[in-house]
BALOBA-1460 file (C-alpha; in Angstrom, 3 decimals):
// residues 165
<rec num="1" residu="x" x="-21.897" y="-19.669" z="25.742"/>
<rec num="2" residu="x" x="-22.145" y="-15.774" z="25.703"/>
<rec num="3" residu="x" x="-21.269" y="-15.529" z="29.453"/>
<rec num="4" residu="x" x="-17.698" y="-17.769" z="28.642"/>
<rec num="5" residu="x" x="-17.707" y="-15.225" z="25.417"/>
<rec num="6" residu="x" x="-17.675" y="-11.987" z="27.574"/>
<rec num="7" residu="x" x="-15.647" y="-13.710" z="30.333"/>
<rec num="8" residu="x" x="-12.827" y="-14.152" z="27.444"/>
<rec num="9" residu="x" x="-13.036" y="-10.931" z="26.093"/>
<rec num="10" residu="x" x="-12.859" y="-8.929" z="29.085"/>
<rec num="11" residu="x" x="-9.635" y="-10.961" z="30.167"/>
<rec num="12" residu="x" x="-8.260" y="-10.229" z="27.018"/>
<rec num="13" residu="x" x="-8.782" y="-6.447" z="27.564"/>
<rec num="14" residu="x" x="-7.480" y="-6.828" z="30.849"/>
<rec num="15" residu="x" x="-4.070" y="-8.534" z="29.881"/>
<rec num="16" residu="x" x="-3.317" y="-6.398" z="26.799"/>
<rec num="17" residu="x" x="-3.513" y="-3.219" z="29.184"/>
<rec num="18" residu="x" x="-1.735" y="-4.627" z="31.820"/>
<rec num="19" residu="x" x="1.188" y="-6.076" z="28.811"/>
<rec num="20" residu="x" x="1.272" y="-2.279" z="27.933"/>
<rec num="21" residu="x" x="1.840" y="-1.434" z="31.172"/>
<rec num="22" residu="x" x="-1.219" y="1.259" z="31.162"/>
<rec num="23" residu="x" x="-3.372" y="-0.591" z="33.810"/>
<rec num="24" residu="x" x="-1.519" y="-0.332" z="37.384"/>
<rec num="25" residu="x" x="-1.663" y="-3.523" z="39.118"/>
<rec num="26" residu="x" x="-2.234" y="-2.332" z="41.999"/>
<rec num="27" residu="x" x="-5.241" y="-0.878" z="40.862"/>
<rec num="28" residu="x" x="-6.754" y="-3.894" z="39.820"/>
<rec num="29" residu="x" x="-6.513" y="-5.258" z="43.557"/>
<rec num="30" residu="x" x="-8.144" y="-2.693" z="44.940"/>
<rec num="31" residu="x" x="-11.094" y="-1.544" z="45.628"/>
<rec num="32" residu="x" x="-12.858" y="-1.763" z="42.060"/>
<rec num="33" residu="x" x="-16.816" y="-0.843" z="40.639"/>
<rec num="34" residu="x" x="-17.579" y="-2.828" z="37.816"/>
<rec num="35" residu="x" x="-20.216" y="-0.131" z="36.082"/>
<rec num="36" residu="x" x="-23.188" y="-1.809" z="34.207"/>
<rec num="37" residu="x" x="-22.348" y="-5.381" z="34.999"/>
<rec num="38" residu="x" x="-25.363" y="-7.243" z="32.683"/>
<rec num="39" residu="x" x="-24.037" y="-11.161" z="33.004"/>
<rec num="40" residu="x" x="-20.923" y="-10.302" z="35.635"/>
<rec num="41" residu="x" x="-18.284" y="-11.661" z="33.332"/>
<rec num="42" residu="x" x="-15.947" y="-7.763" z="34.395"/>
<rec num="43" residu="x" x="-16.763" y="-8.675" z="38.224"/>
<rec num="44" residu="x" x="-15.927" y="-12.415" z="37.510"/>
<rec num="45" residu="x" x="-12.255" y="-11.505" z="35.873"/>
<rec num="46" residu="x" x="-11.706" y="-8.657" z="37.880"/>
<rec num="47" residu="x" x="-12.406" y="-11.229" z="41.386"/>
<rec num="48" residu="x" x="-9.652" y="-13.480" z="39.832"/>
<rec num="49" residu="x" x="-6.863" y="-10.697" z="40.266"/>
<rec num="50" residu="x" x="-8.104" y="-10.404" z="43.792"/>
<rec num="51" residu="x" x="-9.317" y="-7.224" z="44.152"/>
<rec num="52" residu="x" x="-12.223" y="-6.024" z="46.560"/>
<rec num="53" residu="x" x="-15.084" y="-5.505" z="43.364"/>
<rec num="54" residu="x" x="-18.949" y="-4.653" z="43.567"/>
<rec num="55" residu="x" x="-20.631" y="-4.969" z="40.423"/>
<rec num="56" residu="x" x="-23.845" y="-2.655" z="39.717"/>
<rec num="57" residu="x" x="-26.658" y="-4.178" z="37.087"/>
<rec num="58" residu="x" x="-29.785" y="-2.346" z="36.390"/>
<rec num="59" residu="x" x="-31.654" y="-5.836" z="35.564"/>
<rec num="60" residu="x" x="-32.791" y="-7.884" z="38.436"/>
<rec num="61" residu="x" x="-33.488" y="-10.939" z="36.492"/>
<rec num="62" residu="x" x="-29.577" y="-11.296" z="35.159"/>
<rec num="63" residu="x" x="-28.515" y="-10.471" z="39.007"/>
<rec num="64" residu="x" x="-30.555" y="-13.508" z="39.968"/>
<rec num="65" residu="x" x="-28.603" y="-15.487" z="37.074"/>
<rec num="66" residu="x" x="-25.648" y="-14.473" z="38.248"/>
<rec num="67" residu="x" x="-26.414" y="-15.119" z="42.128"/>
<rec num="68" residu="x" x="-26.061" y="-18.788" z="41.440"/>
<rec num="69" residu="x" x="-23.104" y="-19.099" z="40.721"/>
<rec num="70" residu="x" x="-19.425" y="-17.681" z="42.183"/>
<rec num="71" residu="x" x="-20.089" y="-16.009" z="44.556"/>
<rec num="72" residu="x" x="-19.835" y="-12.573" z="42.709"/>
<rec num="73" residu="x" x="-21.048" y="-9.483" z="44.830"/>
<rec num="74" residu="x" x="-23.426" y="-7.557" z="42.717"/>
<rec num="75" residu="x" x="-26.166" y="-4.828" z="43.376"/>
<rec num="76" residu="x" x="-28.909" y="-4.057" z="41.796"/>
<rec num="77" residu="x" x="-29.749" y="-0.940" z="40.666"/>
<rec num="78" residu="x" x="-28.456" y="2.286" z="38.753"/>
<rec num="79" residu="x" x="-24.659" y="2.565" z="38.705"/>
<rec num="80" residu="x" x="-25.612" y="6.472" z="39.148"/>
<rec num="81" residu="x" x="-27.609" y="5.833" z="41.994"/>
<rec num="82" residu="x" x="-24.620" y="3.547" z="43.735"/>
<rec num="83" residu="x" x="-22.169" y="6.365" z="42.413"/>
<rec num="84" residu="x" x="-23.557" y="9.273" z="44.310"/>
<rec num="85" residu="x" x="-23.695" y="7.287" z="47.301"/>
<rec num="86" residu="x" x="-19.872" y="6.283" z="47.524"/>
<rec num="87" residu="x" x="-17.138" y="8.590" z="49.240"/>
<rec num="88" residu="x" x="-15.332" y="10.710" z="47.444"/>
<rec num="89" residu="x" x="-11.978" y="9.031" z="46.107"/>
<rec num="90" residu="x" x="-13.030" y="5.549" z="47.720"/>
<rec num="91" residu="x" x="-12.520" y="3.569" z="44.621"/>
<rec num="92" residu="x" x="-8.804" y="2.154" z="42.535"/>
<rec num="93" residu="x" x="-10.546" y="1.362" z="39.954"/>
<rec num="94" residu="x" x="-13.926" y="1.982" z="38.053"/>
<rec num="95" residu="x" x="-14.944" y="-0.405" z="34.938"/>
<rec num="96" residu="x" x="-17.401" y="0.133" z="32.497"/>
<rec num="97" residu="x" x="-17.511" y="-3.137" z="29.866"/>
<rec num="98" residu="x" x="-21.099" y="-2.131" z="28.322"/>
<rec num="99" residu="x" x="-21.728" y="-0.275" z="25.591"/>
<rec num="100" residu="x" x="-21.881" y="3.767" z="26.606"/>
<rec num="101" residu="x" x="-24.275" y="4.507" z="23.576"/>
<rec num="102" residu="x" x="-27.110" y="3.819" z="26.143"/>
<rec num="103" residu="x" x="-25.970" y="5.903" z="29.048"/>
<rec num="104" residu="x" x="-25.269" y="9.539" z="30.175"/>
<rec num="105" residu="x" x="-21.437" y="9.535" z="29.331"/>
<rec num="106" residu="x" x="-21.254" y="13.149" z="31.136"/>
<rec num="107" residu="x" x="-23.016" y="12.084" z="33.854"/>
<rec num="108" residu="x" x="-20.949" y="8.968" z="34.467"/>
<rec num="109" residu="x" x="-17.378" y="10.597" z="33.713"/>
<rec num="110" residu="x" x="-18.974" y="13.512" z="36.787"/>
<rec num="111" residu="x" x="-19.490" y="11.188" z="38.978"/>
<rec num="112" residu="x" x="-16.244" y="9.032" z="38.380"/>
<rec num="113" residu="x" x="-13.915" y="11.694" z="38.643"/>
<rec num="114" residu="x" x="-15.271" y="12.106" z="42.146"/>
<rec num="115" residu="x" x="-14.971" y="9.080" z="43.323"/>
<rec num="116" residu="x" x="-11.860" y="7.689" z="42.058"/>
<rec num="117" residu="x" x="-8.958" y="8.317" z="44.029"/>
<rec num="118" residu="x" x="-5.654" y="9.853" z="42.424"/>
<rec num="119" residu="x" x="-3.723" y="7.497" z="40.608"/>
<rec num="120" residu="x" x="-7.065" y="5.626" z="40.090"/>
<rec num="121" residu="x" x="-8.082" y="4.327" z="36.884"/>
<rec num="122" residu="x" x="-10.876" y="4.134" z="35.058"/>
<rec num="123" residu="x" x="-11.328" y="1.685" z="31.891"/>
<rec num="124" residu="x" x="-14.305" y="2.325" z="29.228"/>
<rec num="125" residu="x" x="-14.943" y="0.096" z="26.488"/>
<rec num="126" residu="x" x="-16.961" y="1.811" z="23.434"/>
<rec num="127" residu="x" x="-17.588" y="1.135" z="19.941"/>
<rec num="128" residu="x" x="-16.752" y="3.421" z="16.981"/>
<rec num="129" residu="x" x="-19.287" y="6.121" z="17.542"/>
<rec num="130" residu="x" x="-18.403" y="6.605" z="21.148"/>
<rec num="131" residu="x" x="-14.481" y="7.180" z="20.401"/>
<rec num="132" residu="x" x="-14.573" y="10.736" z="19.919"/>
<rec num="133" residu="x" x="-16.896" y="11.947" z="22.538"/>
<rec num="134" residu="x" x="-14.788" y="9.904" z="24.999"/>
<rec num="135" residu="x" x="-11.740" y="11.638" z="23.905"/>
<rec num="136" residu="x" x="-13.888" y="14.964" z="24.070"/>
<rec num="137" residu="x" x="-14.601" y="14.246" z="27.600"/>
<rec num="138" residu="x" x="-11.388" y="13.179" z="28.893"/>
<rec num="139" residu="x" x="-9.623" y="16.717" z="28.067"/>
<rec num="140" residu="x" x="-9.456" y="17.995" z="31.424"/>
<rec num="141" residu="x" x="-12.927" y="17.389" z="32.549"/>
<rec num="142" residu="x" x="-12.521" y="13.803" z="33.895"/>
<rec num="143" residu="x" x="-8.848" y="12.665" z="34.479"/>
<rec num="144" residu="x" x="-5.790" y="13.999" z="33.347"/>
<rec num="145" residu="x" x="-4.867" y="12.556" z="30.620"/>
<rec num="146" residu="x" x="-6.097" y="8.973" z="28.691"/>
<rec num="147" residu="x" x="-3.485" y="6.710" z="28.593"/>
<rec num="148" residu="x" x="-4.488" y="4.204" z="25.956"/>
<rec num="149" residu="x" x="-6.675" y="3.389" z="23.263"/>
<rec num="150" residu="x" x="-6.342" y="0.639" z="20.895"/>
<rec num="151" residu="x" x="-8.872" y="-0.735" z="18.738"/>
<rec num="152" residu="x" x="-9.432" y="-4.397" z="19.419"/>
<rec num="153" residu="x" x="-11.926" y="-6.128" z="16.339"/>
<rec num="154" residu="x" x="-14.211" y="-3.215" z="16.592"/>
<rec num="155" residu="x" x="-13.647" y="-2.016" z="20.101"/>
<rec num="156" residu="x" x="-11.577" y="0.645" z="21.658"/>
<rec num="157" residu="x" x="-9.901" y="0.402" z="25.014"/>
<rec num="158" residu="x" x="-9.974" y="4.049" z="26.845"/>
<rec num="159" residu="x" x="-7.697" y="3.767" z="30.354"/>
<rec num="160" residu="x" x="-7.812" y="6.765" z="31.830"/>
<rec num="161" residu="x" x="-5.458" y="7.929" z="34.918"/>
<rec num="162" residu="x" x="-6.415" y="10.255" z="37.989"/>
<rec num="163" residu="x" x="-3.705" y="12.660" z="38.501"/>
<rec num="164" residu="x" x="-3.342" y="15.229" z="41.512"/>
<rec num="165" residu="x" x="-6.003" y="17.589" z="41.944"/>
């Protein structure tokens, strides 16, 4: 029941960015890192738009969950780890669906800024304590500006763009 829960939600993120025209298209059927995957419900959505997507879960035991079933392409290990071994600007589109109150936010915005190619995106999901150091990151450390944030039930939706370096 969670798993259909999170599928649901994330599609709903998905389709409100791309109905505000913030989320390029394009992007999404690329070459995509789902960040943090736990049950692959952002892998499983992001596969339906057809784009090339790797999801990265610290927790063996939900990668074996997910394993049997769909067909869903998922490492595991630390999304830092599988970061730093990616070209630079290899990637359309990084997604992180967890909650960043348990990671290195600095860390992961250093890494993704690398790695994400211009015109890239990168979409965060965070909860209310998170919303201001995101937008304190953003400001011309990570991407150049962030596109979008709404506040779904008691989430906000940060899409941020690559521009030219």
């Amino acid at each position: 029941m969670y798993l259909l829960e999170r599928i649901r939600d994330i599609r709903l993120t998905i389709d409100e960015i791309l109905e505000g025209r913030i989320l390029s298209p394009k992007n999404l059927d690329g070459k995509v890192l789902d960040c943090f995957s736990g049950s692959g419900a952002g892998v499983y959505v992001i596969k339906q738009f057809g784009g090339e997507v790797v999801g990265v879960e610290l927790d063996s035991s939900a990668i074996e969950e997910i394993k049997n079933g769909d067909g869903l392409n998922i490492v595991c290990g630390s999304c830092f780890w599988y970061l730093n071994n990616l070209e630079r600007e290899s990637l359309d589109l990084i997604t992180n669906f967890a909650v960043p109150e348990y990671f290195d936010l600095s860390e992961f915005h250093e890494l993704a800024k690398k790695i994400i190619k211009v015109g890239g995106q990168i979409i965060i999901t965070s909860g209310y304590e998170t919303r201001e150091k995101m937008r304190r990151l953003s400001e011309g450390i990570l991407i150049e500006k962030e596109d979008w944030t709404k506040r779904r039930y008691d989430t906000f939706i940060h899409v941020f763009t690559k521009g030219s370096n």
